[in-house]
C-alpha positions in Angstrom: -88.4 50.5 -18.4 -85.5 48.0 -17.5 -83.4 51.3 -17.7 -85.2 52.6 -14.9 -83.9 50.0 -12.6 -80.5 50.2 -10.7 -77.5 50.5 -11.2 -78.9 52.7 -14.6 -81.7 54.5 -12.2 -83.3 56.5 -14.9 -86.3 56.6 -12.5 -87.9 59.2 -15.1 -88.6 56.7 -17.9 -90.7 54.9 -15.6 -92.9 57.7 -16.0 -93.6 57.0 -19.7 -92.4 53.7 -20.3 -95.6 51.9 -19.5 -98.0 54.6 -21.8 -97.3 52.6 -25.1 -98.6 49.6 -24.2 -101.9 50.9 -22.6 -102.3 52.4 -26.0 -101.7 49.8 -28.0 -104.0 47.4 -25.8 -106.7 49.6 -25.5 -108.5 48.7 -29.7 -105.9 45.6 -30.2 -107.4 42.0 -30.5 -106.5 39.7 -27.9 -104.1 37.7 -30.0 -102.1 41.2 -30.7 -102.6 42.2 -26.9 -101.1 39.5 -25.6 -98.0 39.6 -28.3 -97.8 43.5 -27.1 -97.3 41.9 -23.4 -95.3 39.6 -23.9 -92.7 42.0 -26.0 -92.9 44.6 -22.8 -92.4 41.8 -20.4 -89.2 40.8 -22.4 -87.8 44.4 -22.7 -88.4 44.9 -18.7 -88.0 41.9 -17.2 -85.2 40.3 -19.8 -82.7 43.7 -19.3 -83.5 44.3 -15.3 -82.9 40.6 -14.6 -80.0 40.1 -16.9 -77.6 39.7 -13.9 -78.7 36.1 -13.3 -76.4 34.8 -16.2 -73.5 36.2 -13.5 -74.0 32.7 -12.0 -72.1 31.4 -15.1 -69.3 29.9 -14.7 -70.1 27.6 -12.2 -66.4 25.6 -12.9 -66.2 25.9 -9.6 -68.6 23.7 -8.2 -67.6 21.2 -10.3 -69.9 21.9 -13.7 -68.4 22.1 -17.2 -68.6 25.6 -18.9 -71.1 24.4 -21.3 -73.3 23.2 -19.4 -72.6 26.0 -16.9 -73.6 28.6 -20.0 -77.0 26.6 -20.5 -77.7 26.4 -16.9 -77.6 30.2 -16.8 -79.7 30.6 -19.7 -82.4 28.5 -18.5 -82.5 30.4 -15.5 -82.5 33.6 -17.4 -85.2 32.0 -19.7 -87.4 31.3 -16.9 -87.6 34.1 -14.5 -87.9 36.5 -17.5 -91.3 34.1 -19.0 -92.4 34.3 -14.6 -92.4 38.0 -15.2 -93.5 38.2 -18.4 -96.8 36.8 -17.4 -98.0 39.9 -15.3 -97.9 42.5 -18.3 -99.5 39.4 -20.4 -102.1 38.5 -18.4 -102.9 42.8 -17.5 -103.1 43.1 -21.5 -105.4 40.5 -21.7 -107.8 41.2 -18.7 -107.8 45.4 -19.4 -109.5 45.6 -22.0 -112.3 43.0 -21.1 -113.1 44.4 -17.4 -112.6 48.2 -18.5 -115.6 50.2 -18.5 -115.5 52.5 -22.1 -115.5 56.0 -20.1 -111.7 56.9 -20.1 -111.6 57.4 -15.7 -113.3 54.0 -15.2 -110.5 52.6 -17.7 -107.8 53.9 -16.0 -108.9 52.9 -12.7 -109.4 49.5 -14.1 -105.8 49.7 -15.7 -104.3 50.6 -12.2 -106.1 48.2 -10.1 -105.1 45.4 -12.8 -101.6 45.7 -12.5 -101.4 46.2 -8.5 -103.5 43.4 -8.2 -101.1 41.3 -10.9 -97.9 42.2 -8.6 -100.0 41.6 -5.3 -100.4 38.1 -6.3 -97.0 37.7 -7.8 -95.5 38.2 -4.7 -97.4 35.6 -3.0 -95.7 33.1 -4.7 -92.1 31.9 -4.1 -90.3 33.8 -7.0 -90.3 37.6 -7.2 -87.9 40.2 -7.7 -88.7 43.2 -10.4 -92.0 45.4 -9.1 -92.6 48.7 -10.6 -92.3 50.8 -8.1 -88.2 49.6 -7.2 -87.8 51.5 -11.1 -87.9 54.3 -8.9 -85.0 53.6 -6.0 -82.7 54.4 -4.8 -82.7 57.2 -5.6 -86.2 59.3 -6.3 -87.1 59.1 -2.3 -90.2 61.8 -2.7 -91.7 59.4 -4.2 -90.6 56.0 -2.7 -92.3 58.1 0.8 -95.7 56.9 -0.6 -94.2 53.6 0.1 -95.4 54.7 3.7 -98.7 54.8 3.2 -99.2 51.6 1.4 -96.3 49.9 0.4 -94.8 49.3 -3.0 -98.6 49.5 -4.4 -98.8 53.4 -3.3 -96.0 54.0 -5.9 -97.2 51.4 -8.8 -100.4 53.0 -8.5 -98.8 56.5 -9.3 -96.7 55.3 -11.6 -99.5 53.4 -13.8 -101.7 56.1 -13.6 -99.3 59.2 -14.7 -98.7 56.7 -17.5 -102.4 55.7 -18.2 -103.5 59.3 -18.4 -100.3 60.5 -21.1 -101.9 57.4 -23.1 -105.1 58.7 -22.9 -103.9 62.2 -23.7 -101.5 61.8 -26.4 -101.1 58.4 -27.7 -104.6 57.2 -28.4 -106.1 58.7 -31.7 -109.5 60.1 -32.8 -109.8 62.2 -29.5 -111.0 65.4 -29.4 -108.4 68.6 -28.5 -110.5 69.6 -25.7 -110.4 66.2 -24.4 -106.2 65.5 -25.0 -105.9 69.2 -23.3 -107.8 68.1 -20.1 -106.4 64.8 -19.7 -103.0 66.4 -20.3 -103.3 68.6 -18.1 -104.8 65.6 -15.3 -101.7 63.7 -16.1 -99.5 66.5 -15.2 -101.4 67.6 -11.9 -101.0 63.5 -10.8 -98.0 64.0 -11.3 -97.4 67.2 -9.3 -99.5 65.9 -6.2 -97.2 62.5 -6.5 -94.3 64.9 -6.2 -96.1 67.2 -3.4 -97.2 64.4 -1.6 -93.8 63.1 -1.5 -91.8 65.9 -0.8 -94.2 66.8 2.1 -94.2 62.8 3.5 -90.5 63.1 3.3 -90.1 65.9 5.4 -91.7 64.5 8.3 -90.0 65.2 11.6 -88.0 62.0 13.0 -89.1 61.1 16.4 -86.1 60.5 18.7 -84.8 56.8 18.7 -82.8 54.9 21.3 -79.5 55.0 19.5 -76.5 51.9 19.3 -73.4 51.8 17.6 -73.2 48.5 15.5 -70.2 47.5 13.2 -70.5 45.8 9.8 -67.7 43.4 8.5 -67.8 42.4 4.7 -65.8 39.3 4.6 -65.0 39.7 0.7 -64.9 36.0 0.1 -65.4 34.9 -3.2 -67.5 31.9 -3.5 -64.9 29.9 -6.0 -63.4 29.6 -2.4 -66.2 29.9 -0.2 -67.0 26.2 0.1 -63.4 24.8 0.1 -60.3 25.1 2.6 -58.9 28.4 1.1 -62.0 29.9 1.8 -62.9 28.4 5.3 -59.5 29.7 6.6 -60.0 33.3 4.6 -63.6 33.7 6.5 -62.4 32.6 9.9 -59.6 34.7 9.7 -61.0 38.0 8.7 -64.3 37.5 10.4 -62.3 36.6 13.4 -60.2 39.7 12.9 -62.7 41.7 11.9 -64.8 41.0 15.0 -61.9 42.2 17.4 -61.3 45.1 16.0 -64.6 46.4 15.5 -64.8 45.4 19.4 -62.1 47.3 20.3 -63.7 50.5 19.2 -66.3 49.8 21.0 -69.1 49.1 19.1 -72.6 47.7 21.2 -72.9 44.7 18.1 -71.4 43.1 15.4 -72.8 42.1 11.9 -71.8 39.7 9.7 -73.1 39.0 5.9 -75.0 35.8 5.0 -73.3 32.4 6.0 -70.5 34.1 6.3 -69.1 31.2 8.6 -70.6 28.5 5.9 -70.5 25.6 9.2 -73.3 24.7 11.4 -73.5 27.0 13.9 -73.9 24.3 16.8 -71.1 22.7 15.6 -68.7 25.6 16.0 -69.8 26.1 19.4 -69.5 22.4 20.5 -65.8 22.5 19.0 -64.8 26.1 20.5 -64.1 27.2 17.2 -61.5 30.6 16.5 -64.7 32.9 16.3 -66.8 31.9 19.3 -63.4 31.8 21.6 -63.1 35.3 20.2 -66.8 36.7 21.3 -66.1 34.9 24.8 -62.9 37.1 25.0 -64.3 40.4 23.7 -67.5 39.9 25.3 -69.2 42.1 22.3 -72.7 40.6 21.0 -72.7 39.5 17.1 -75.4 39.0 14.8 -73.6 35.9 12.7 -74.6 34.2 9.5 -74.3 30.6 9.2 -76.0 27.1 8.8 -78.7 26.1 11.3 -79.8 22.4 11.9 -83.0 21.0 12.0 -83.0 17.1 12.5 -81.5 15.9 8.9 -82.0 19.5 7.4 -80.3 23.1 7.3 -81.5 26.1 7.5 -79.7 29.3 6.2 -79.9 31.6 9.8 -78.8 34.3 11.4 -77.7 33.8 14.8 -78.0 36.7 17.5 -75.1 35.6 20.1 -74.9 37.9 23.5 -71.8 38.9 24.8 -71.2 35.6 26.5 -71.3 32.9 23.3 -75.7 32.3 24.0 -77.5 32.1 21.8 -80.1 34.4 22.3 -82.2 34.0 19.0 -81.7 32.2 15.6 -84.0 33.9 12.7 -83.9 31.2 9.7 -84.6 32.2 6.2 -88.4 32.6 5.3 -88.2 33.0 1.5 -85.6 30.2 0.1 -84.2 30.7 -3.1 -86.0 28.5 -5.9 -83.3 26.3 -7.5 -80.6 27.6 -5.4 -81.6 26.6 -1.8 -84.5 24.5 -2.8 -85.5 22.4 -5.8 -89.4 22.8 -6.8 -90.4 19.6 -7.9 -87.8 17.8 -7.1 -88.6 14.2 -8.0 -88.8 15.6 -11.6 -86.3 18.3 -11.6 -84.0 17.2 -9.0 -81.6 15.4 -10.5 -81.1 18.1 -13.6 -81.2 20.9 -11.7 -79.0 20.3 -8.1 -76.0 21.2 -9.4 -76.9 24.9 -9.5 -76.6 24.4 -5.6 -73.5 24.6 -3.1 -75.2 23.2 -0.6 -75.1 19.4 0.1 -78.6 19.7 1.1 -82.5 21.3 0.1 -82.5 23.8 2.6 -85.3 24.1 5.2 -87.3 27.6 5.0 -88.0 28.9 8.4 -91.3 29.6 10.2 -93.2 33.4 8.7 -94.3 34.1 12.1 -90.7 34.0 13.8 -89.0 37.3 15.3 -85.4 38.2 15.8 -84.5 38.9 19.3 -81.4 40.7 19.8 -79.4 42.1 22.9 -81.2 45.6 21.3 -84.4 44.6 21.4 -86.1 43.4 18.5 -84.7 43.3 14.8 -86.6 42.9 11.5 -84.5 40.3 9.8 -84.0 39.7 6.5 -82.1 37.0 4.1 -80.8 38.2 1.0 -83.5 37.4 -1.2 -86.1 38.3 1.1 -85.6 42.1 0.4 -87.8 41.5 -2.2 -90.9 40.6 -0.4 -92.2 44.2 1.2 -95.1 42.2 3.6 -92.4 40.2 5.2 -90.6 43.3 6.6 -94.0 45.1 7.4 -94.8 42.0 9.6 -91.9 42.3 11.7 -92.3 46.0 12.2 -95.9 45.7 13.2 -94.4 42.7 15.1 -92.6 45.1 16.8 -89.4 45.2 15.3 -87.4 48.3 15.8 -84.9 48.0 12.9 -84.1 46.1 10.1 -80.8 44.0 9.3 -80.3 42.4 6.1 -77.4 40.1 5.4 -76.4 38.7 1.8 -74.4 36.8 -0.1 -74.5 38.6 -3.8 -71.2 36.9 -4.6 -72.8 34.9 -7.8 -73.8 37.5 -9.7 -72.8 40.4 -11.5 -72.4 44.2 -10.1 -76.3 44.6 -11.2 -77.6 42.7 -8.8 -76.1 44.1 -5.4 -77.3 47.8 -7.0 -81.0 46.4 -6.9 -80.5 44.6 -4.0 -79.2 47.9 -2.5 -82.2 49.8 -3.8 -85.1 47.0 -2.5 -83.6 47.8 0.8 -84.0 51.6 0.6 -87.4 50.9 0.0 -88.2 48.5 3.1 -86.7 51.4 5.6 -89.0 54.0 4.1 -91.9 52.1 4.1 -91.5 50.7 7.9 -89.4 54.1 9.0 -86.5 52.0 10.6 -82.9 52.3 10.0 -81.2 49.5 7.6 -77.9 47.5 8.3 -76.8 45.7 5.3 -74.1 43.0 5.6 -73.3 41.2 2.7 -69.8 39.3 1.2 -68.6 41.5 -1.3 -71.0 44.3 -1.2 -72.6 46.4 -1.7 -73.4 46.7 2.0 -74.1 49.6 3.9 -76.5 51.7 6.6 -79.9 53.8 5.4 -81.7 56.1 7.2 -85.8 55.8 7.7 -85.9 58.6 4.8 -83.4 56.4 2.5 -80.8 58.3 2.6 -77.6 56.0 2.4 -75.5 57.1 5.2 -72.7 54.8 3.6 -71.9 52.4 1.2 -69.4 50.0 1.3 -67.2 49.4 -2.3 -67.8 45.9 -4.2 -65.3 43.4 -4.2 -62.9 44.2 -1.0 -62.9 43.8 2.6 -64.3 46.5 4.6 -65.2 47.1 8.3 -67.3 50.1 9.3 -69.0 51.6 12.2 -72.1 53.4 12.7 -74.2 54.7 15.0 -78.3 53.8 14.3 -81.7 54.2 16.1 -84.6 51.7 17.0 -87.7 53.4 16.4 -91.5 52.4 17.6 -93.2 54.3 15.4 -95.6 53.0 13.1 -96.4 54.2 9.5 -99.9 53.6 7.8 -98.9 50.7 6.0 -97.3 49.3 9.0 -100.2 49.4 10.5 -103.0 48.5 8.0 -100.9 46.6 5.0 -101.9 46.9 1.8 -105.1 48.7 2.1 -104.7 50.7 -1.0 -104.9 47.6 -2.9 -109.1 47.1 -1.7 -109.8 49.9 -2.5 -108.7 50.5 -5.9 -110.5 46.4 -6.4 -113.2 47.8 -5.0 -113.3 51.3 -6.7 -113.0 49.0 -10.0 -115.4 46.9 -9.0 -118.2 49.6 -8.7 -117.1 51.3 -11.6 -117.8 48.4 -13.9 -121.1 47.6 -12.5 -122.2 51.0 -12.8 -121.1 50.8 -16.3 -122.6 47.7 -17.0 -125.9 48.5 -15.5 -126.1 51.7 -17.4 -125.5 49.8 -21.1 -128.7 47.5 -20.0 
């Protein structure tokens, strides 16, 4: 399965990746099940997540290589046992809440795992669903994403899967009973295509169009913090900003703290880049460190063409251990060396929008691509496109391919356009349908111009949420009561 992921994006063994363990759960005892989970979970969640050991070394902040190496592993160690837990505790709980006829099992079996990854993402680590096996690049069927978010697609995916199981994999079934199940799977799978071909091709409705330019900085954190890399980022964010100004662009973007200074503070000292926005008089959408009372936030600033600041949007979804500590009176000590900062960061209120000289924005922190209900907020907040700003510096090429690919996803599912700034890449601009209009290279210093739309409209999961997710709890739910009121 972790080969389905990006860079790889072998969406197709997403497909039949999962069957094997439905089988094998389906007779097993728990003890065995929960083995058979666990050793899925490691093969997913251990190779798509294998870019958080890019973090190591960390010589540069100051920690040996050793203990640099350990850190990373730890990290690894613990994000892959996180994710782990959802394919553990769905081998576990199948079985046991499955009616025996083979649809109310596979109902069950969907349900399960959309309700597993529902509540993961409630909580303040998540990263790897199922249905990002499928992006960037299988956009029929990231289009389902429309209708109910990520769910829409894990629901396909699980069931196509749960149905080959049930066809193929599961003995001491009769040939009449593998055909028709067989052929089930196959017409899923067609209407999952169909559906998403047909969703896809959905005439745009005519946006209000701007011309925005994106500067990637290309500053490499072993500088980022220190001197060299303080006058590297003023100079070619400073730079960067006039010329994109001079070719007349209606906004500028930078990536994630790409000035790493309290905003405030550069104003109060008339700092290189704010003289320069007073002089070009082009608004800027800027990363950098917000202040509230002894506490930072990480923010994005929306500055008008004369230096106000006209909103600051502050990161909603912190990252754990490297912009907060959980429990940090136990772990603290240990663990704040993973972090740049001087300081825990503050998250930022879930209810906040991001007001712009175009209207409204749907605004997003690096790791907040992740988190599909924090986008579909903003949207039904009225938010008429969506900018994303990063920092994927730490890691290894991996992770700015899925980071790429998360965002595909949140511009199909709210139908806006998506402007990605980031450090060193990959940033770029996607259409509503996914399509990436362009892509910035990794690891060099880019400035780019494009022309995007704000859009009102609203899809179905804009609109409603997750509502697929009830009903198939529900649909479960009346399935095994039925099943356990006929066996009385």
């Amino acid at each position: 399965m972790a080969l389905a992921t990006a860079p790889l994006s072998w969406f197709g063994l997403a497909w039949v990746a999962f069957a094997p363990l439905w089988s094998v759960c389906r007779h097993a005892p728990w003890r065995s099940r929960l083995l058979y989970g666990a050793a899925w979970g490691l093969g997913y969640y251990g190779g798509a997540l294998f870019w958080i050991t890019g973090i190591h070394p960390m010589t540069w902040m100051g920690v040996p290589w050793f203990s640099s190496l350990f850190i990373a592993l730890v990290c690894w160690v613990l994000i892959i046992v996180w994710g782990t837990a959802i394919p553990m505790v769905w081998a576990i709980l199948w079985p046991w809440l499955s009616p025996k006829t083979v649809w109310g099992r596979w109902l069950v079996g969907i349900s399960l795992w959309c309700g597993l990854e529902a509540l993961w993402q409630l909580g303040p680590l998540w990263w790897p669903s199922l249905a990002y096996t499928q992006s960037p690049n299988n956009l029929w069927i990231l289009h389902w994403g429309q209708i109910s978010g990520p769910t829409t697609v894990i629901a396909l995916i699980v069931g196509v899967n749960g149905l080959l199981a049930e066809a193929i994999l599961i003995p001491r079934r009769a040939a009449y009973q593998r055909w028709g199940l067989a052929i089930a799977a196959i017409s899923f799978m067609g209407v999952a295509i169909w559906g998403g071909y047909s969703l896809s091709q959905v005439a745009d409705s005519e946006g209000q169009p701007f011309r925005v330019g994106v500067i990637q900085g290309n500053v490499p954190n072993e500088i980022k913090l220190y001197p060299a890399g303080w006058r590297r980022a003023i100079a070619g964010y400073t730079q960067g900003y006039r010329a994109l100004a001079a070719q007349g662009v209606d906004v500028v973007v930078t990536p994630e703290t790409a000035l790493p200074f309290v905003w405030s503070q550069l104003v109060e000292s008339n700092h290189p880049f704010y003289r320069a926005i007073q002089t070009e008089r082009v608004p800027v959408w800027v990363g950098a460190f917000g202040q509230e009372g002894t506490t930072q936030t990480n923010s994005l600033f929306s500055i008008t063409a004369t230096g106000q600041t006209l909103s600051q949007y502050d990161k909603v979804k912190l990252v754990p251990l490297g912009e907060y500590i959980p429990f940090a009176q136990l772990l603290g000590r240990f663990i704040s060396r993973l972090s740049p900062l001087d300081a825990t960061l503050q998250a930022g209120d879930p209810q906040q929008t991001f007001e712009t000289t175009q209207e409204q924005a749907i605004a997003g922190i690096c790791y907040e691509s992740a988190f599909p209900e924090h986008f579909r907020r903003q949207a039904a907040q009225g938010g008429e496109f969506i900018v994303t700003v990063s920092n994927d510096a730490h890691y290894s090429h991996v992770m700015p391919a899925q980071h790429h690919a998360l965002d595909v996803m949140r511009a199909i599912e709210t139908d806006r356009w998506a402007i990605r700034a980031t450090n060193t890449g990959y940033s770029a601009i996607v259409d509503p349908h996914g399509q990436t209009v362009w892509r910035s290279q990794m690891d060099t210093y880019s400035l780019h111009t494009a022309t995007v739309e704000r859009r009102h409209s609203q899809t179905l999961y804009v609109r409603w949420g997750d509502w697929l997710l009830w009903v198939l709890l529900f649909g479960s739910g009346i399935s095994y009561g039925v099943w356990r009121l006929k066996g009385k």
